[in-house]
N, C-alpha and C positions, 0 to 999 in steps of 0.2 A: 828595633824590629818594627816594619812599618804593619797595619792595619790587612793588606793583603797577606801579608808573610804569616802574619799571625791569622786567618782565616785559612791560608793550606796548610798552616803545621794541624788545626783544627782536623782537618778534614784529612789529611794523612793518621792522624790518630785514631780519627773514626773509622777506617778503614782496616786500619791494624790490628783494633779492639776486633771489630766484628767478623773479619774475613774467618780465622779459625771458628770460628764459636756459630755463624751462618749454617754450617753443613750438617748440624742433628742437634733438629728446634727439638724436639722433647729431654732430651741430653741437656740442654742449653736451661730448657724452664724449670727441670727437676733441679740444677743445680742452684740456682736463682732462688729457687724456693727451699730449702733447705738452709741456706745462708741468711735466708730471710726468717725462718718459721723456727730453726732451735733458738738463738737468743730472744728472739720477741716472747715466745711461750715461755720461756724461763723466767723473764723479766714479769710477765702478765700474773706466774705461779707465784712467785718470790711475793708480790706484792700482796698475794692473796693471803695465802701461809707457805711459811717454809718447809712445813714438813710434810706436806701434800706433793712433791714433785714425784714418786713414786706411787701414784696415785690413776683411775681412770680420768678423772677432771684435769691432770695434768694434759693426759694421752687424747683427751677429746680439744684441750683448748690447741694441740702442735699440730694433730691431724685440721681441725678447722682452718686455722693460717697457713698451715703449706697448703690445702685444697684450693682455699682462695688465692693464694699469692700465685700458685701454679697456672691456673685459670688465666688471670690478668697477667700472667709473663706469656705465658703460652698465644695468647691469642692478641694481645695489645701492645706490649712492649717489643716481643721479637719485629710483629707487624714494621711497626715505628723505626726499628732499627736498620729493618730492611729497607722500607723504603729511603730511606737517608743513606743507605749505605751505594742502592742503584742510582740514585740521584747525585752522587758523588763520583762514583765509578764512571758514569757515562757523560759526565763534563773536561 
């Protein structure tokens, strides 16, 4: 597989990730960030004590990383993917 073949299977890929997932960006960041924000707080909790995961300080540290991860998907990541994803489409 030469060097080009291997930059359009690339970019067919990017294409195929993104095309469904493009059409409802808040859809797209809640999900992103959920995936992201339950095991990171569990891991952040776990580390702290284990018998606090029923806890407010649990519920502030999941609610904090999904706000931020939400944030930075919503407005930075989709951004990025779109743009790569018109910049592909229109070549």
């Amino acid at each position: 597989m030469g060097l080009k073949e291997k930059d359009q299977k690339k970019k067919e890929n990017l294409i195929n990730y993104w095309e469904p997932k493009r059409d409802n960006r808040l859809k797209y960041a809640l999900q992103q960030s959920l995936y992201f924000a339950i095991p990171f707080s569990a891991i952040f909790q776990f580390l702290e004590s284990v018998e606090g995961f029923l806890t407010l300080n649990f519920a502030f540290k999941f609610l904090s990383i999904f706000c931020i991860y939400f944030l930075l998907t919503y407005y930075v990541t989709y951004t990025i993917y779109e743009k790569k994803y018109q910049k592909f489409k229109n070549l």
